[in-house]
N, CA, C and O atoms as a CHARMM CRD file, in Angstrom:
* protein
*
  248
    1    1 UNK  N    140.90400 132.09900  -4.11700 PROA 1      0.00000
    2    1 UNK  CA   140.00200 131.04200  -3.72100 PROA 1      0.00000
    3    1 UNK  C    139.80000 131.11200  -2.21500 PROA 1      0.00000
    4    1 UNK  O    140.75300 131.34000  -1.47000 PROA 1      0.00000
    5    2 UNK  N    138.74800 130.94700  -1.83200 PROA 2      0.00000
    6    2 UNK  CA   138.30700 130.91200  -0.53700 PROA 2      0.00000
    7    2 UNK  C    137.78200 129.43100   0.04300 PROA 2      0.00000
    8    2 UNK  O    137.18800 128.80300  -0.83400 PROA 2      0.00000
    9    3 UNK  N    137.85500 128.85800   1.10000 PROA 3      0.00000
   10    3 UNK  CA   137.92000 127.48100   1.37600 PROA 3      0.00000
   11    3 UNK  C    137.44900 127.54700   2.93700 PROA 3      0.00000
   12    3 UNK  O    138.18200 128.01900   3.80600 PROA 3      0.00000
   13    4 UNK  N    136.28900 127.08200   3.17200 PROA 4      0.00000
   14    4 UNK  CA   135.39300 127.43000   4.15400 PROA 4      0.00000
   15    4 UNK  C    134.90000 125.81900   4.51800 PROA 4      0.00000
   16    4 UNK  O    133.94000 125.23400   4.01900 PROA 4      0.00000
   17    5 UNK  N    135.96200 125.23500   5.65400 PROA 5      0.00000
   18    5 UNK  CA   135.26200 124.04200   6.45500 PROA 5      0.00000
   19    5 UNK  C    134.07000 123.97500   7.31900 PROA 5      0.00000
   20    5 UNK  O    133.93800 124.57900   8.38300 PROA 5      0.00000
   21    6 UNK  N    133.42400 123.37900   6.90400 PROA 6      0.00000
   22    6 UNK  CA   131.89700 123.50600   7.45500 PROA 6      0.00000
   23    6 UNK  C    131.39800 122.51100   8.36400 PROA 6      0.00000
   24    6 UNK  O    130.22800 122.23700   8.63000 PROA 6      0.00000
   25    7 UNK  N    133.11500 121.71300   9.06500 PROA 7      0.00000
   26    7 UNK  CA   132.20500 120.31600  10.20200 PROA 7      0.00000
   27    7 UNK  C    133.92500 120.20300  10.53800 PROA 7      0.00000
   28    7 UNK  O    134.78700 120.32900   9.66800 PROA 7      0.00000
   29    8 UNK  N    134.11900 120.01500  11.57200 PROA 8      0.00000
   30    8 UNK  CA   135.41700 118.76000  12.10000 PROA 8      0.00000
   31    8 UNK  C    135.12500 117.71500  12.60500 PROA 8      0.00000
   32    8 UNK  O    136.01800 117.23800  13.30500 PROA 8      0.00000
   33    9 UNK  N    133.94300 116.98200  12.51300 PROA 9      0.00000
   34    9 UNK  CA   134.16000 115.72500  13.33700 PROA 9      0.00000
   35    9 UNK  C    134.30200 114.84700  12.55200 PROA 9      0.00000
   36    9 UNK  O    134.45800 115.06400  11.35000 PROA 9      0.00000
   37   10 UNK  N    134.26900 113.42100  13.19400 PROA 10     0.00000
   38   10 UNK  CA   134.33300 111.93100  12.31300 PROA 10     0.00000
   39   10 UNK  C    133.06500 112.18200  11.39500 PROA 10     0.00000
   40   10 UNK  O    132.33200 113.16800  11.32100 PROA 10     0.00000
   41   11 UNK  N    133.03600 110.66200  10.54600 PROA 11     0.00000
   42   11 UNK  CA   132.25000 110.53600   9.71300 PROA 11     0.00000
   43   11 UNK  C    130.71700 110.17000  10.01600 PROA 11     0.00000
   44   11 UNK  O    129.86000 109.75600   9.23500 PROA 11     0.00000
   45   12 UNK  N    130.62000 110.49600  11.61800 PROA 12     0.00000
   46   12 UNK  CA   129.75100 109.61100  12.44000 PROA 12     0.00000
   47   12 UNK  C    128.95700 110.76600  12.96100 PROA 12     0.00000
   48   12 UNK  O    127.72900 110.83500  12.99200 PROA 12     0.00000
   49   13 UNK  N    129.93600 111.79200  13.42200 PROA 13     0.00000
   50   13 UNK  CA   129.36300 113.50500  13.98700 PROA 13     0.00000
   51   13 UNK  C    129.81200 113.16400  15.26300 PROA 13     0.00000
   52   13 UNK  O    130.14300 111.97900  15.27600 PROA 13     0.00000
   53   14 UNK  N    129.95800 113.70800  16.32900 PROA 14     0.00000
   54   14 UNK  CA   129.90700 114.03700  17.61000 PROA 14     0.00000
   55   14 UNK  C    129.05400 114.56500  18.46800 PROA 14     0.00000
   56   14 UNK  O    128.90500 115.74100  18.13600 PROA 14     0.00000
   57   15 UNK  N    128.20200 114.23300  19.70600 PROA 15     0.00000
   58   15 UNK  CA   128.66300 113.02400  19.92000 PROA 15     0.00000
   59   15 UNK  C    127.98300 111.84100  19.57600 PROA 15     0.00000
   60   15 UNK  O    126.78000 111.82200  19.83600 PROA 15     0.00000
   61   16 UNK  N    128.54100 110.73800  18.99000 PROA 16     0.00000
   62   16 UNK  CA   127.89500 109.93100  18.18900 PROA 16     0.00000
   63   16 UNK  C    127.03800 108.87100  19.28600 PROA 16     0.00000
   64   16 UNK  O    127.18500 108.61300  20.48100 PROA 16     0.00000
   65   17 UNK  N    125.94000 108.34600  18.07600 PROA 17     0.00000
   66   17 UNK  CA   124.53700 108.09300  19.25300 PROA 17     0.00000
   67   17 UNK  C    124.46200 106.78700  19.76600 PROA 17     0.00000
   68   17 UNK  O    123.46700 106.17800  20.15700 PROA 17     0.00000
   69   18 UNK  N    125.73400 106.40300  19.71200 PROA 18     0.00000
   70   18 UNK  CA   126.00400 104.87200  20.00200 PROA 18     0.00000
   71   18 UNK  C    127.48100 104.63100  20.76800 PROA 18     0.00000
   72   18 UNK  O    128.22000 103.65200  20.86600 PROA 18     0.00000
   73   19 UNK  N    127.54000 106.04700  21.27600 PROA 19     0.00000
   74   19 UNK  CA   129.17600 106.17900  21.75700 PROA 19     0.00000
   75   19 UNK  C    128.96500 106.77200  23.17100 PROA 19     0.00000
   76   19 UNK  O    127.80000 106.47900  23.44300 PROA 19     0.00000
   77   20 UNK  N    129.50200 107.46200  24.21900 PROA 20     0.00000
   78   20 UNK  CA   129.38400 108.15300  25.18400 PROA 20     0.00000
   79   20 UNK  C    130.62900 109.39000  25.17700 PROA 20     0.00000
   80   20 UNK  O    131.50000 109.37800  24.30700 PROA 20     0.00000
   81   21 UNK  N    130.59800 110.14600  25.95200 PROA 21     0.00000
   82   21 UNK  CA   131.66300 111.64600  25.69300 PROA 21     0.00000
   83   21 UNK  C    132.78800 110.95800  26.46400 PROA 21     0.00000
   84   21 UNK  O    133.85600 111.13300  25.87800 PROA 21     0.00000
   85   22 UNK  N    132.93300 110.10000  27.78600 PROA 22     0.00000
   86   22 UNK  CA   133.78400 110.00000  28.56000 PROA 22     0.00000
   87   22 UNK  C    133.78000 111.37200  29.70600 PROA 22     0.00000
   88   22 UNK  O    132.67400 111.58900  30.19900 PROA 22     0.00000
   89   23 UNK  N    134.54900 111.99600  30.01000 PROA 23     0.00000
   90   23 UNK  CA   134.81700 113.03200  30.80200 PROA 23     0.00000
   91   23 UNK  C    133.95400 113.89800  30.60500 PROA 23     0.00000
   92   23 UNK  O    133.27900 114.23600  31.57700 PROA 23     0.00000
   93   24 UNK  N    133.67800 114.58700  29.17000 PROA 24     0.00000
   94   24 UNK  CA   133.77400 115.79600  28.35400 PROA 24     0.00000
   95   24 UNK  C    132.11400 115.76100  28.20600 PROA 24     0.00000
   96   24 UNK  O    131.65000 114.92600  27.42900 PROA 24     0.00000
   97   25 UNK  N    131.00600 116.83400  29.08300 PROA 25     0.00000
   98   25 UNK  CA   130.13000 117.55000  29.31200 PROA 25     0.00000
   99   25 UNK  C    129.33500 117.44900  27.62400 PROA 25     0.00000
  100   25 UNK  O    130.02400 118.06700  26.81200 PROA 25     0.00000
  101   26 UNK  N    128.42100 116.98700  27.16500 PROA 26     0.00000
  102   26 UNK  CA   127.17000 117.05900  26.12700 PROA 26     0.00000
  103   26 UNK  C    126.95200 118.33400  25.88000 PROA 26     0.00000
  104   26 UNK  O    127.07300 118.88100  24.78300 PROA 26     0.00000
  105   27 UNK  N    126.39100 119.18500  27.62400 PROA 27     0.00000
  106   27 UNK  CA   125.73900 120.24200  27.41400 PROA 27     0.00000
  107   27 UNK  C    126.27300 121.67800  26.88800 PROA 27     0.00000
  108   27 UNK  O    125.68000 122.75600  26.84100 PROA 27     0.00000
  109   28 UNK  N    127.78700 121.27800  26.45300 PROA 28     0.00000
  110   28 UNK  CA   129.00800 122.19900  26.39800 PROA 28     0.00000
  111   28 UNK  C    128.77700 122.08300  24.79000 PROA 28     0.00000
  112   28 UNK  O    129.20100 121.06100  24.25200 PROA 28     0.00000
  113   29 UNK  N    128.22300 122.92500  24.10300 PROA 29     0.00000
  114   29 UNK  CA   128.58900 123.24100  22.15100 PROA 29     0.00000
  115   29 UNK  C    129.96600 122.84800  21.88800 PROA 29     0.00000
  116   29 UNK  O    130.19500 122.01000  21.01600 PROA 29     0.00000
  117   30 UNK  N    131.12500 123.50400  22.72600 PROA 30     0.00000
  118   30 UNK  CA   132.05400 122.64600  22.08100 PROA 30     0.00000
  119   30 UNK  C    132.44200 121.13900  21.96300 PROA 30     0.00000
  120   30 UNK  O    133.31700 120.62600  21.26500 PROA 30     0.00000
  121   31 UNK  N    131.83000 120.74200  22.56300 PROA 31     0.00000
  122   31 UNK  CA   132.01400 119.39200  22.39900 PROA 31     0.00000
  123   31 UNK  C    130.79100 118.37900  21.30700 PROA 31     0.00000
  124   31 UNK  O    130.67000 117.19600  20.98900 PROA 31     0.00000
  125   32 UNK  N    130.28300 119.29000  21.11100 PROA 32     0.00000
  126   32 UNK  CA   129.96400 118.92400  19.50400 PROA 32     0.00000
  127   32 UNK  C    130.21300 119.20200  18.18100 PROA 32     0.00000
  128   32 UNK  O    130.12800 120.32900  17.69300 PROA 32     0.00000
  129   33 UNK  N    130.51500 118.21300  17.59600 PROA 33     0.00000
  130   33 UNK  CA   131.10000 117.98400  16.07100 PROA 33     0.00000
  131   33 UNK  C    130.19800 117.51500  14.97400 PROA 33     0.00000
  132   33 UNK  O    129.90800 116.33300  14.78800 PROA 33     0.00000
  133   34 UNK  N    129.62900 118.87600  14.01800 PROA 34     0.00000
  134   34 UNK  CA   129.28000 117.95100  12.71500 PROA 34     0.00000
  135   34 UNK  C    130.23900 117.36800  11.70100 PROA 34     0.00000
  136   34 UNK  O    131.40800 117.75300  11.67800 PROA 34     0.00000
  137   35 UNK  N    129.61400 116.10200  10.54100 PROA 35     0.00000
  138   35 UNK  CA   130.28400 115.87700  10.05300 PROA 35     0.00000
  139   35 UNK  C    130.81900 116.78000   8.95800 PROA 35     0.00000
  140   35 UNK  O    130.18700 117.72100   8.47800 PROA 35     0.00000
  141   36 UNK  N    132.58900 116.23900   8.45100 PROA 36     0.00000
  142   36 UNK  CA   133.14700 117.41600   7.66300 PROA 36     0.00000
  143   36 UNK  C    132.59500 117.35100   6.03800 PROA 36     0.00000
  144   36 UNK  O    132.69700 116.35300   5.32400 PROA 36     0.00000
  145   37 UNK  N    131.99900 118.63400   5.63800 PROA 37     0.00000
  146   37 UNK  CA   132.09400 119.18400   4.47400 PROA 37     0.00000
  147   37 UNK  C    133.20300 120.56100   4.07800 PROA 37     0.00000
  148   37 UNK  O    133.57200 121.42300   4.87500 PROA 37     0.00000
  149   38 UNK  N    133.50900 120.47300   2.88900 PROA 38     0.00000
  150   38 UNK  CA   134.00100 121.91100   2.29800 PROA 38     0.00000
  151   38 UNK  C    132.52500 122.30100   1.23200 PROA 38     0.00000
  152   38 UNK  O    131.61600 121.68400   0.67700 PROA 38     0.00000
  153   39 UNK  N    133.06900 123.92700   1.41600 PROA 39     0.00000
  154   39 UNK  CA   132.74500 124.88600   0.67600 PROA 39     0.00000
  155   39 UNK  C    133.79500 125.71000  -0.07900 PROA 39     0.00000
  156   39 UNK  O    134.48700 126.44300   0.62800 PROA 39     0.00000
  157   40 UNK  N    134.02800 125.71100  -1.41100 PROA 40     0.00000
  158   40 UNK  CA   134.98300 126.13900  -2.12300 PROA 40     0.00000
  159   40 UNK  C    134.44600 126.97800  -2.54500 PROA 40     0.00000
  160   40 UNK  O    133.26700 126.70700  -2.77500 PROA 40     0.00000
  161   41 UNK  N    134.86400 128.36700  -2.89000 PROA 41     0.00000
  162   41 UNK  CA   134.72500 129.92500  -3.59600 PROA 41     0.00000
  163   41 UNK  C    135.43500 130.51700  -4.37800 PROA 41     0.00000
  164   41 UNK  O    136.35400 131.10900  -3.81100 PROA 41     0.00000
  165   42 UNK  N    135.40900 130.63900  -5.64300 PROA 42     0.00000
  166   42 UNK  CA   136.13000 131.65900  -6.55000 PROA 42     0.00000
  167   42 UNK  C    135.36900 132.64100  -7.05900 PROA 42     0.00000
  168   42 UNK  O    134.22600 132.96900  -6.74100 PROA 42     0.00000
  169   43 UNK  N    136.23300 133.17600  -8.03700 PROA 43     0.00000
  170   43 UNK  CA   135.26800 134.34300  -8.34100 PROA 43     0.00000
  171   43 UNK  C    134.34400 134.31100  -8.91300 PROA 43     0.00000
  172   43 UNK  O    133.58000 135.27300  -8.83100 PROA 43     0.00000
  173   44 UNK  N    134.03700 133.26200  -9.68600 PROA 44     0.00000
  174   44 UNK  CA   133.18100 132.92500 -10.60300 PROA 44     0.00000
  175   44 UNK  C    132.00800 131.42300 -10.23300 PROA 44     0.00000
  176   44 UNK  O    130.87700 131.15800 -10.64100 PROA 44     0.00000
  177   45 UNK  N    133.10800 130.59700  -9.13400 PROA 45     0.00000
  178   45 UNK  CA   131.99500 129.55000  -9.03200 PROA 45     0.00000
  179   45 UNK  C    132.04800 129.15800  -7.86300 PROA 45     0.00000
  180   45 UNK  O    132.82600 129.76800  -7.13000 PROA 45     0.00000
  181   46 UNK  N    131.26500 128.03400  -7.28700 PROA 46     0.00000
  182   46 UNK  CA   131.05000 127.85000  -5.91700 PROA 46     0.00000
  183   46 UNK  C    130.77200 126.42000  -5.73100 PROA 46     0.00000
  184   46 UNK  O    129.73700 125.93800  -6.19100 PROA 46     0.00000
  185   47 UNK  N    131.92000 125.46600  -4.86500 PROA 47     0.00000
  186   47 UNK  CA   131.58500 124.12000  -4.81100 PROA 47     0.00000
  187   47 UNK  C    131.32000 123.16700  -3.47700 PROA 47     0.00000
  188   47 UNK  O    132.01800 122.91100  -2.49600 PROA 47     0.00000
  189   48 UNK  N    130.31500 122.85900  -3.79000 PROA 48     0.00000
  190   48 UNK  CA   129.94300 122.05300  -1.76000 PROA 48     0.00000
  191   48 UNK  C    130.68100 120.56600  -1.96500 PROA 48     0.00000
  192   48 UNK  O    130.08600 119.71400  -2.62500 PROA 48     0.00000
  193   49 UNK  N    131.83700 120.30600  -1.45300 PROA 49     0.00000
  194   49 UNK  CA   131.76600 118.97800  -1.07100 PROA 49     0.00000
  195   49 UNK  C    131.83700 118.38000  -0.38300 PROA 49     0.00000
  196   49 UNK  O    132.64700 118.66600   0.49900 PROA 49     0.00000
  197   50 UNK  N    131.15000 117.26400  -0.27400 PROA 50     0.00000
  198   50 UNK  CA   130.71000 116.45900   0.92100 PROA 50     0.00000
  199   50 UNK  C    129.94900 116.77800   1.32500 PROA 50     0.00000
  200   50 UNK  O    130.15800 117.21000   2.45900 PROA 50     0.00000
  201   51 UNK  N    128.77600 116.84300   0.92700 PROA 51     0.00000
  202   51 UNK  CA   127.93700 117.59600   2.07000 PROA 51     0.00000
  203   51 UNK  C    126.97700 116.84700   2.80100 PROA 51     0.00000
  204   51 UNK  O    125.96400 116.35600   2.30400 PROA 51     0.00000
  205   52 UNK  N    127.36200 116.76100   4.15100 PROA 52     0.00000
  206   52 UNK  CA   126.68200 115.78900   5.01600 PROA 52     0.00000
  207   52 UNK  C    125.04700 115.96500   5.56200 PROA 52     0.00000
  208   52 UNK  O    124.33300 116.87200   5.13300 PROA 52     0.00000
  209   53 UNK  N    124.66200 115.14000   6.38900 PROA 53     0.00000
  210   53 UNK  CA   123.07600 115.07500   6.80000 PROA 53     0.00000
  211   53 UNK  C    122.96500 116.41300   7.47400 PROA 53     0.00000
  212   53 UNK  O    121.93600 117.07200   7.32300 PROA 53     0.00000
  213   54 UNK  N    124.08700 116.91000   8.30300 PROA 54     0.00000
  214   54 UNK  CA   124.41300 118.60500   8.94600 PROA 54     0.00000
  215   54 UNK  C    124.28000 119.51700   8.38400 PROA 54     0.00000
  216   54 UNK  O    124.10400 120.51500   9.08200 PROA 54     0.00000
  217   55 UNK  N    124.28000 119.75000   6.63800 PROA 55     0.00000
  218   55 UNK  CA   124.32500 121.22900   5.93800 PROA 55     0.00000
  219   55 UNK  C    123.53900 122.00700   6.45500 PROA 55     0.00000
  220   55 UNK  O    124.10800 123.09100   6.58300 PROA 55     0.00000
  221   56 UNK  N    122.52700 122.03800   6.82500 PROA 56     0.00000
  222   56 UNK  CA   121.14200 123.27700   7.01400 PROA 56     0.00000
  223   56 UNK  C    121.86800 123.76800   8.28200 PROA 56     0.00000
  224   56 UNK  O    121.83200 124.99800   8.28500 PROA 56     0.00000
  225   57 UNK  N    122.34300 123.41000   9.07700 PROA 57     0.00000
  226   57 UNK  CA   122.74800 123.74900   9.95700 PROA 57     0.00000
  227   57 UNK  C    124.11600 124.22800   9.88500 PROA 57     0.00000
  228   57 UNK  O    124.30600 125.40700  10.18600 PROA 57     0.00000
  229   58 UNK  N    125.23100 123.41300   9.48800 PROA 58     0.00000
  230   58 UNK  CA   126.51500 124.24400   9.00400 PROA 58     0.00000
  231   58 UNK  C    126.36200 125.25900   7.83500 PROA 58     0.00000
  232   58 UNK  O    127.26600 126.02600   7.50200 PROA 58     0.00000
  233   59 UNK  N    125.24800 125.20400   7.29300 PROA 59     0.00000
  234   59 UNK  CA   125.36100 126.45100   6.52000 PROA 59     0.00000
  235   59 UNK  C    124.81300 128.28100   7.39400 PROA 59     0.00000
  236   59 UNK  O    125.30900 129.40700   7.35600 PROA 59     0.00000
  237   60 UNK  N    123.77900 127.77100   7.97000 PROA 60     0.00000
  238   60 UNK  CA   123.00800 128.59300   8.67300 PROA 60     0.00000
  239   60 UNK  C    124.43100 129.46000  10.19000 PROA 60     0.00000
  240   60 UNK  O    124.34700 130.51600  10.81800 PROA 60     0.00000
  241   61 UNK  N    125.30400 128.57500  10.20200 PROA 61     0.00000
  242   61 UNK  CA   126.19800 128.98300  11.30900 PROA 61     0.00000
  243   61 UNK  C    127.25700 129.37100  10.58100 PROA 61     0.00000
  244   61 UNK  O    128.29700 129.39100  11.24000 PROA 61     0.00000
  245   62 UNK  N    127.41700 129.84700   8.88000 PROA 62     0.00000
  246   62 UNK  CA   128.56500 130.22800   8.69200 PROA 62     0.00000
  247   62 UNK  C    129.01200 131.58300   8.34100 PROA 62     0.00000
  248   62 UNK  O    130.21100 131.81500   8.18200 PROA 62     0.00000
């Protein structure tokens, strides 16, 4: 089985649009977080869960 996280942030994303970074630079990719989905893989089948408002994009970057 293969197990492919497709977001680490809160349930909100990073950085969220009602929050501020504090210290930590916007213009820096790492400091952005989509929200978390899995992607599960076997040999035979394939399962998305959770899959947040982010997929087109966490899929396209994996």
């Amino acid at each position: 089985m293969k197990i492919t996280v497709l977001g680490s942030g809160s349930a909100y994303g990073v950085p969220m649009m009602f929050n501020t970074f504090g210290n930590a630079s916007s213009c820096n990719p790492k400091n952005n977080r989509t929200r978390p989905s899995v992607f599960l893989e076997t040999e035979d089948k394939c399962v998305l869960i959770d899959a947040g408002p982010e997929l087109r994009l966490q899929i396209c970057s994996a």
